[in-house]
C-alpha positions as CSV (number, residue, x, y, z in Angstrom):
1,X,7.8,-5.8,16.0
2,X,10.6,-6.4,14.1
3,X,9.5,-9.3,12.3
4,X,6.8,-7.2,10.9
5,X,8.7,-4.0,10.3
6,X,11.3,-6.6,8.5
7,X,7.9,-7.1,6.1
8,X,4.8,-4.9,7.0
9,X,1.8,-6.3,5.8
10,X,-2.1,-5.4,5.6
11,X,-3.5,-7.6,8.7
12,X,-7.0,-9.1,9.0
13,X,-7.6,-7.6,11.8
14,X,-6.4,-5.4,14.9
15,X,-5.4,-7.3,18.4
16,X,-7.7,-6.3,21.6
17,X,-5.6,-5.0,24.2
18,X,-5.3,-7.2,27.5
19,X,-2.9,-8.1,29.7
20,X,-0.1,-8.9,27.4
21,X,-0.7,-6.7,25.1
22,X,-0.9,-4.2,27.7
23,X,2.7,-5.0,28.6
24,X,4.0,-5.6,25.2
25,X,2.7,-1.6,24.4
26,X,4.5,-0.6,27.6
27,X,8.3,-2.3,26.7
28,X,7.8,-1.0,23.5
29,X,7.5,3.1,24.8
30,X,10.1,2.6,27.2
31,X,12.4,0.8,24.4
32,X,11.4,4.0,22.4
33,X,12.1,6.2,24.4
34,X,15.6,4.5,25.6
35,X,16.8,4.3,21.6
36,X,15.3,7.9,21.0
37,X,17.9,9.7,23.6
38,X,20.2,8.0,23.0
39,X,20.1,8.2,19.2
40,X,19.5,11.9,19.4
41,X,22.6,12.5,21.4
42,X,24.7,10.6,18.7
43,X,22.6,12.6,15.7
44,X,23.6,16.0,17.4
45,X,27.0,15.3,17.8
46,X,27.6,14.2,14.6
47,X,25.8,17.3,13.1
48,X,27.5,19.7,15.3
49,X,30.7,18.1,14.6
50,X,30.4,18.3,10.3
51,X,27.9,21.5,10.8
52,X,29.9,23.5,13.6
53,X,26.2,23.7,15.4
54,X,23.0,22.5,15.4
55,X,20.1,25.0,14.1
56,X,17.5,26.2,16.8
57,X,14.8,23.7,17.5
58,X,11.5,25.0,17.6
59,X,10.3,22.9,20.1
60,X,13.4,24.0,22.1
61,X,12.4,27.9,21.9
62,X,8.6,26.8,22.5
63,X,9.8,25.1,26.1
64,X,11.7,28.3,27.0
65,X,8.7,30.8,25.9
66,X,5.9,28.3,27.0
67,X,5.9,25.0,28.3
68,X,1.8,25.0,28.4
69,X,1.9,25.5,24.4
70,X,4.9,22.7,24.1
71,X,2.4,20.6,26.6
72,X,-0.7,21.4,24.9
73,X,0.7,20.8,21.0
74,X,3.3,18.0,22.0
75,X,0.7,16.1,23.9
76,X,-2.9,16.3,22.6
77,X,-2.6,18.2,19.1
78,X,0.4,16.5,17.3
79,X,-0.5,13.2,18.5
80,X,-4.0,13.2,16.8
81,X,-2.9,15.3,13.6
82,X,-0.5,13.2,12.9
83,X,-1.5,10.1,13.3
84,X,-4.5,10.6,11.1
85,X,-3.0,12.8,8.5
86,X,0.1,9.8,8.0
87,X,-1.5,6.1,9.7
88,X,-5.2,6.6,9.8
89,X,-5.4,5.7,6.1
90,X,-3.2,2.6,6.4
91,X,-5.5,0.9,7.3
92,X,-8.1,1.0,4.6
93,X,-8.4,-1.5,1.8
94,X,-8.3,1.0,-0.9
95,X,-6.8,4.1,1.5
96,X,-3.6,2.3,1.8
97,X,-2.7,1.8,-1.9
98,X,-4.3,5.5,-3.2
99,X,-3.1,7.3,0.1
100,X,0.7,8.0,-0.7
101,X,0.3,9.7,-3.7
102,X,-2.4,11.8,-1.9
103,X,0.0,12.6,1.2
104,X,3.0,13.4,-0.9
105,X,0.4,15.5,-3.5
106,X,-0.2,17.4,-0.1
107,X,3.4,17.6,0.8
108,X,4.3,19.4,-2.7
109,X,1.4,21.9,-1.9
110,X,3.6,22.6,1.7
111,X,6.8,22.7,0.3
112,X,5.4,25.6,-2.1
113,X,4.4,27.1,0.7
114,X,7.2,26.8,3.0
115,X,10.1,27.0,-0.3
116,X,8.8,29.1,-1.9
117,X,8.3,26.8,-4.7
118,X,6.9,27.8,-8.2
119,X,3.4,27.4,-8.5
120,X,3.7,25.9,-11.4
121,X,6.0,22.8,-10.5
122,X,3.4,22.5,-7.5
123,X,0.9,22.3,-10.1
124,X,2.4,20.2,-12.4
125,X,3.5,17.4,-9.1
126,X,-0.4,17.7,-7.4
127,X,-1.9,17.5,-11.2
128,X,0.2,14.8,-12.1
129,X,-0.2,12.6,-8.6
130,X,-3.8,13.5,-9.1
131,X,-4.2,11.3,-12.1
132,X,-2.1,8.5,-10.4
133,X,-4.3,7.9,-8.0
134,X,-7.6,8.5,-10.2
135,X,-5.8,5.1,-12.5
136,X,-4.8,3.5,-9.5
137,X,-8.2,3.5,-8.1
138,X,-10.0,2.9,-11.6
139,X,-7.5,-0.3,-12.0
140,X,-7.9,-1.6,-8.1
141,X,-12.0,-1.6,-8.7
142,X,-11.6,-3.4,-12.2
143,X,-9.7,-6.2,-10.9
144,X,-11.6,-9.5,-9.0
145,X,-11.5,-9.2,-4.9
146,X,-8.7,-11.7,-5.2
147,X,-6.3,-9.6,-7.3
148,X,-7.3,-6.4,-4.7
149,X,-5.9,-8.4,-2.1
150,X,-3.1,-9.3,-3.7
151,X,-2.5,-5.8,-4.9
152,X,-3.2,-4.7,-1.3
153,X,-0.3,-6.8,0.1
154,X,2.1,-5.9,-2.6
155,X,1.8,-2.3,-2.3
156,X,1.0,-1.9,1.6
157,X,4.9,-1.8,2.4
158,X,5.7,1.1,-0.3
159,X,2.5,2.6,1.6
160,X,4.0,1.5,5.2
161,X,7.2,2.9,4.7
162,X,6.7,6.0,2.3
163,X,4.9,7.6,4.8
164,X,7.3,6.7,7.6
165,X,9.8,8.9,5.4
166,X,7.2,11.8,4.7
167,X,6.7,11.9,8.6
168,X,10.1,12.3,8.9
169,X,10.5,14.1,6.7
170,X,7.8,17.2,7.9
171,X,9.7,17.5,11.1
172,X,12.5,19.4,9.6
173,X,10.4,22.6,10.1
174,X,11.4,21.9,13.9
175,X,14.4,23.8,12.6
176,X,15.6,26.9,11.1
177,X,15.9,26.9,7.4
178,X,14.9,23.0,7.6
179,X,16.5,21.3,5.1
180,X,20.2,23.8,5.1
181,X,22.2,21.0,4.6
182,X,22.0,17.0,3.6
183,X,23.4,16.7,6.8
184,X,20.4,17.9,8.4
185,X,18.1,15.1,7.1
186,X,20.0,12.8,10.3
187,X,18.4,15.2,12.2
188,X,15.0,13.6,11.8
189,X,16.5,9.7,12.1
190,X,14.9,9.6,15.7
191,X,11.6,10.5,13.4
192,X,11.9,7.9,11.6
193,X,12.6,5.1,13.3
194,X,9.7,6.3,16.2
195,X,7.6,6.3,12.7
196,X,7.8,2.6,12.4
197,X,7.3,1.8,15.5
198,X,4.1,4.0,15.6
199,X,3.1,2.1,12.2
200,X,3.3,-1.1,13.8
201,X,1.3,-0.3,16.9
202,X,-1.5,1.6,14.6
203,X,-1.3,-1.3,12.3
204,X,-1.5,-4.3,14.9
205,X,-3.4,-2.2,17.8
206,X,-5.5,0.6,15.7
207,X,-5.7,4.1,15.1
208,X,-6.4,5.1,18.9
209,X,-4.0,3.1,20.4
210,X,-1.4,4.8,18.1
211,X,-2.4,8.1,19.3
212,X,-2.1,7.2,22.8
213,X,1.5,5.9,22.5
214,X,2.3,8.7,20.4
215,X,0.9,11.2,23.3
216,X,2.5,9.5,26.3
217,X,6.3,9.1,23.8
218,X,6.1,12.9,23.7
219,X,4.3,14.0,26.9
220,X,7.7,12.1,28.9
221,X,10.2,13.4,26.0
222,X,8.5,17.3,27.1
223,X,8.7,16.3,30.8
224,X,12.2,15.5,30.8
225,X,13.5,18.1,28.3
226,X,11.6,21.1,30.9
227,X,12.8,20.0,33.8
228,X,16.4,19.5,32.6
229,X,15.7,22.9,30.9
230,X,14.8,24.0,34.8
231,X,17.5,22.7,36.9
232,X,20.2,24.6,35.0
233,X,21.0,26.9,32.5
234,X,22.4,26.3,28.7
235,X,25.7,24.9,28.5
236,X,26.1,22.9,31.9
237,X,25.2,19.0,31.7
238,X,21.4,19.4,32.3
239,X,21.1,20.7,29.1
240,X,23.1,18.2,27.3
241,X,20.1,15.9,28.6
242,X,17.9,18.7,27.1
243,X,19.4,18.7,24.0
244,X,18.5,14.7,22.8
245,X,15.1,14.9,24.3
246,X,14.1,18.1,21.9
247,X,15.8,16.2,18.9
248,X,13.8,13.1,19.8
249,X,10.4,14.8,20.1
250,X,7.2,13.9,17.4
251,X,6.5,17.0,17.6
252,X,6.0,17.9,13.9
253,X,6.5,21.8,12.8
254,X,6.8,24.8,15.1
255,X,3.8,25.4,17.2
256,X,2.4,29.4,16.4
């Protein structure tokens, strides 16, 4: 994994899942989920530290209201959402050079949304992405199938990574007036680096397989954040266990 995260690149094809691969999917969740709490716990301290507290996580208030919602979005929703809306498209010969400008031409739609940004700059970034990816894909079909490959492999990483950081990215609705500080942007590191290792499974195991690692990451991040949330109440040491496992969740925006 980390000799292709060191370099992503467009594979020939995806691995069938036996045995060892079976195993080597199961080391990585638990290794996820090990550097995901732990991670968090050293994200919120540092935030609380500089910020004098962290802002409310919506998956937090979600847990307290309803733990069937949290369940229900965490586990089956987000996982599939997700997953197709940032990996599904890596994995297309001409999707994964043409879909970054479409994700981030979608992203400035949100942030209008969300910011309250003018509809004109919204315009003006969609409009202007727009024709990006109508030359891109008019350049990719002129060249030979030699140069597409080539082009492929050059720009897959750009692809790989850019929408690592746009997944990250999105999870900052999790909390209250998102982006309130620069320091809030290590608040979604634990997204980040989960991102790449979701890239590499979709991108060595397939689209599915992806989703089912991103469902089981969450559904045992939930688990343990409810039943800390359970045994005691805010401010005694089963919350502090709490605390990292809502910060580590791919759980992306607040569930309505």
């Amino acid at each position: 994994m980390f000799a292709y995260l060191r370099r992503p690149y467009f594979p020939a094809g995806k691995d069938r899942v036996g045995e060892a691969q079976l195993k080597h999917l199961i080391q990585l969740l638990f290794f996820s989920l090990a550097m995901m709490i732990v991670l968090s716990g050293f994200v919120g301290a540092i935030i609380t530290n500089v910020a004098g507290e962290l802002p409310e996580n919506a998956n937090a208030a979600a847990g307290q209201e309803s733990p069937a919602v949290l369940l229900f979005y965490g586990v089956i929703l987000a996982p599939i959402v997700e997953e197709v809306i940032f990996r599904s498209w890596l994995g297309g010969r001409r999707a994964c050079v043409l879909g970054l400008p479409i994700l981030i031409s979608l992203f400035a739609v949100a942030a209008a949304v969300i910011a309250d940004v003018s509809p004109m700059v919204t315009f003006a970034i969609a409009a202007g992405l727009s024709v990006l990816v109508l030359a891109l894909a008019r350049q990719l079909n002129a060249l030979p199938p030699a140069a597409q490959k080539d082009a492929r492999w050059r720009l897959f990483p750009i692809a790989f990574y850019g929408s690592t950081v746009l997944f990250a990215l999105l999870h900052l609705s999790n909390y209250q007036d998102g982006l309130s500080s620069p320091i809030m942007l290590l608040a979604v590191l634990p997204q980040a680096l989960v991102g790449l290792i979701l890239g590499y499974v979709r991108m060595r195991f397939g689209l599915v397989q992806a989703i089912i690692f991103h469902a089981l990451y969450n559904f045992v991040l939930i688990g343990i954040f409810l039943m800390a949330q359970s045994m005691a109440p805010a401010g005694t040491s089963a919350a502090l266990i709490a605390h990292p496992a809502a910060l580590a969740l791919v759980v992306g925006g607040a569930p309505t």
